[in-house]
N, C-alpha and C positions, 0 to 999 in steps of 0.2 A: 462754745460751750454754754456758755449764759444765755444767747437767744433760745439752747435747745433746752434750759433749765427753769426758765423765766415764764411768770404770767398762765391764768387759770386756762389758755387756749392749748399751750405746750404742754402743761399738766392732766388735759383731758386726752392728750393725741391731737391735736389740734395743729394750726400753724404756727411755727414761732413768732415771738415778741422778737419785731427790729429794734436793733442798738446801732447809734453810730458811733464810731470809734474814733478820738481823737487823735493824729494820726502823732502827737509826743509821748501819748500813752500806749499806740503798736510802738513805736522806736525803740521807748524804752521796757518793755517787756523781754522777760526771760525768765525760764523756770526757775523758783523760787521755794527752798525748804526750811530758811531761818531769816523770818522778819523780825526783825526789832522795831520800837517807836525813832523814828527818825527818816525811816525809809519809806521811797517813793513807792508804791502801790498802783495800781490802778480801782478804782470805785467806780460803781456806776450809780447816776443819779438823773434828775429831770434838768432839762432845759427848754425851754419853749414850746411845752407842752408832748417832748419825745423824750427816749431813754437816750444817754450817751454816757459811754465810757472815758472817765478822763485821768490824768496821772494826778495823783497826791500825795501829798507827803506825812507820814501817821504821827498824828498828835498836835493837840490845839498849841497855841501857846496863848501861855498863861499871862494876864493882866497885873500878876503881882510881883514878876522883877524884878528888881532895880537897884541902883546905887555900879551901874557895867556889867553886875550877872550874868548870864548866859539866860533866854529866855527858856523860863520852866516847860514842860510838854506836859499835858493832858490827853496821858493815851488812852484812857474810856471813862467813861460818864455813866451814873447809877441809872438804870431806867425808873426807878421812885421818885426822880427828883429832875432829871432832866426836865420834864413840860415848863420848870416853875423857876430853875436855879438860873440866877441872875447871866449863867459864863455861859448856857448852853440852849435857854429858853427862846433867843431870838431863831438858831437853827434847828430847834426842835421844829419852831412854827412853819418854818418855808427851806429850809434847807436840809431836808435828810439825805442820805444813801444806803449804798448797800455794798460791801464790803464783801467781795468773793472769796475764797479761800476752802482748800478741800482739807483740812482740819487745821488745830490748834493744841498747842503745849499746853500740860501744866504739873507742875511740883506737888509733890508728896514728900512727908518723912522731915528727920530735925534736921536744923541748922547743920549746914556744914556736910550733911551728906544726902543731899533731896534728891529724888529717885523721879524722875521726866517720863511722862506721860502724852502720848499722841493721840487726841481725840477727832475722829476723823467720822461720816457717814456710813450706818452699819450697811448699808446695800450701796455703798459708792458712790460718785457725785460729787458734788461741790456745796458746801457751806455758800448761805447768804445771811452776812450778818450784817444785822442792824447799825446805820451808823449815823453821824452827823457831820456835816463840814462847816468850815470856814475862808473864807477869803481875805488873805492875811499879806499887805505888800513885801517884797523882798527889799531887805534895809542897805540891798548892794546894788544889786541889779535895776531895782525900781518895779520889776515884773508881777504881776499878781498869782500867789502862791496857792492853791485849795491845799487846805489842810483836812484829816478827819480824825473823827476818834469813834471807837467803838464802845456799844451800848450794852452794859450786861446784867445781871437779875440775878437771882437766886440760882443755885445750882438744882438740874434735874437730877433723879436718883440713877440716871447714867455717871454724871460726873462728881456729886454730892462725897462719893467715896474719899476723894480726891483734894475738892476744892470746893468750898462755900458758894464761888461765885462762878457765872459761865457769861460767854456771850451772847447777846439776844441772836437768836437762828428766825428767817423767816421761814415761812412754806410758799412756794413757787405763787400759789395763788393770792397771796397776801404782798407781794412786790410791787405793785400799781398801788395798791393803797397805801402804804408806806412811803413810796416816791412820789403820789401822788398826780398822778397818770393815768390818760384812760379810762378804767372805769373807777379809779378813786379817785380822781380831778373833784375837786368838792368836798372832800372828805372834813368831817369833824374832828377835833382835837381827840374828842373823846374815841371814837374808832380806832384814830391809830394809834392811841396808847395801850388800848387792849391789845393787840399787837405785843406789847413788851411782856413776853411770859414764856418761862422755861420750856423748853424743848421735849417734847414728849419721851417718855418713857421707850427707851430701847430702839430710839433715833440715831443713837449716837455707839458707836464699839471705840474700846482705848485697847492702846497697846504698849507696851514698855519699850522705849527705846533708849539708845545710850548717851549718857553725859556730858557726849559731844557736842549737843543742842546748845550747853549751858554757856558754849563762846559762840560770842557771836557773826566770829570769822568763818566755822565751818557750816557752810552752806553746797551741799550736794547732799544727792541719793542714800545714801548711805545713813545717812540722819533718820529717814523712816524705818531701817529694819530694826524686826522686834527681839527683842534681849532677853536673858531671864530675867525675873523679877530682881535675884541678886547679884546679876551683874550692874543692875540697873542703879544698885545702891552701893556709894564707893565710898572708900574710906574717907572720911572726915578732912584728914592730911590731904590727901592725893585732889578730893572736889575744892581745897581751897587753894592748893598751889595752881589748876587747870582753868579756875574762872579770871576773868579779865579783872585789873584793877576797879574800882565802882566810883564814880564822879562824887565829887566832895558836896553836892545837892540832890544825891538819893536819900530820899525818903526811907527811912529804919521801917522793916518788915515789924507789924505789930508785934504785941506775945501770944505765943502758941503758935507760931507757926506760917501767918497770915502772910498770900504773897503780894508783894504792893501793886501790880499790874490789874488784875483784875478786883481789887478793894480799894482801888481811889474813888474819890468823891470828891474832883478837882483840884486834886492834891499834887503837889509837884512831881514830876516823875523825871529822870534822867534823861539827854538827850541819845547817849551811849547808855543803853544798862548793864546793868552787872548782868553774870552766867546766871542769877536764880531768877531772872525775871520769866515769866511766861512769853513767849511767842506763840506767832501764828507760823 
């Protein structure tokens, strides 16, 4: 699906963009309807000047630990501030990806009863979202771990209704330059930060779906059928006895509303989130 999605060749009718695939990232593939930060992924990104698919695991960790904590996750990064911000500028510069996925969650409505939203491609397909990684040893094993975190921007006035903020989406033809590949091998800083910009107007269709999203055990099909709008918004009681307990290091949703997933700006995030965090 990615090589038929991938690069300005496939986007004309052309021949697909090769990807190799590493073969712990086919192992560990399986359809997938509730990701949280924590969980293994596949991204595709450059290696020696081709495209390859490899497993990761979502969300940086954080440099500011300590005292036996459990290391903080950084599951995305502002595209404002990425090129320049100390945790994320050395992978801005040589290490990006692109993070597949055929849509993404996100919350509406007050505390206690927010009403989930699946934003998906209005003519179907696959999401490529902007990403970055890291190469972080494992403090058990000794193995070298890629981590990523997704890149996001202002909301389009597809998602704006909803949430402030969205994930960077590329266009098939902007994937080489981004990974830096091909015919973007060379590319300037400045190029591919224009790159970081909302998603066109009526790219995107949402759909209501139910509450179930909001733990992060239930993971099947069922997850994407659409609801009514008020089913979609459940009593105050019922949405807080149904969400999972929340780790004693989640970051407090601002005021008014604000959901922590897509408005950090390196800011700690749970390793397990609560039921109102947004997924993909």
């Amino acid at each position: 699906m990615l090589e038929a999605y991938l690069g300005a060749g496939a986007a004309d009718g052309g021949p697909a963009r090769a990807i190799a695939a590493d073969p712990k990232a086919a192992a560990l593939y399986r359809p997938r309807y509730n990701i949280a930060p924590s969980t293994v992924h596949p991204v595709l990104r450059a290696q020696g000047g081709r495209r390859e698919l490899v497993a990761a695991t979502w969300g940086f960790t954080g440099r500011f630990a300590g005292g036996g904590a459990a290391p903080s996750l950084l599951a995305n990064a502002r595209a404002e501030s990425a090129r320049t911000k100390p945790t994320f500028r050395g992978a801005f510069a040589a290490r990006r990806c692109v993070v597949p996925a055929d849509g993404f969650y996100e919350w509406s409505g007050p505390k206690g009863a927010r009403r989930p939203t699946w934003f998906h491609p209005a003519g179907g397909g696959m999401l490529r979202m902007a990403g970055l990684y890291q190469l972080a040893k494992d403090p058990d094993a000794g193995d070298i771990d890629v981590r990523f975190t997704i890149l996001t921007t202002e909301a389009s006035a597809d998602v704006a209704q909803v949430h402030d903020r969205m994930p960077v989406l590329l266009a098939p033809e902007d994937v080489d330059l981004w990974l830096g590949v091909g015919d973007g091998e060379g590319s300037d800083a400045d190029r591919v930060e224009a790159l970081l910009r909302p998603a066109p107007r009526g790219s995107l269709a949402a759909r209501a779906v139910s509450t179930r999203v909001n733990a992060v055990g239930h993971d099947d099909p069922a997850l994407l059928e659409e609801v009514a709008a008020e089913a979609a918004a459940p009593k105050a009681g019922a949405a807080k006895a149904a969400a999972p307990k929340a780790s004693p290091a989640k970051a407090a949703p601002k005021a008014g509303g604000t959901l922590p997933l897509f408005d950090l700006d390196a800011g700690a995030g749970p390793a397990v989130p609560s039921g109102r965090t947004p997924r993909r």
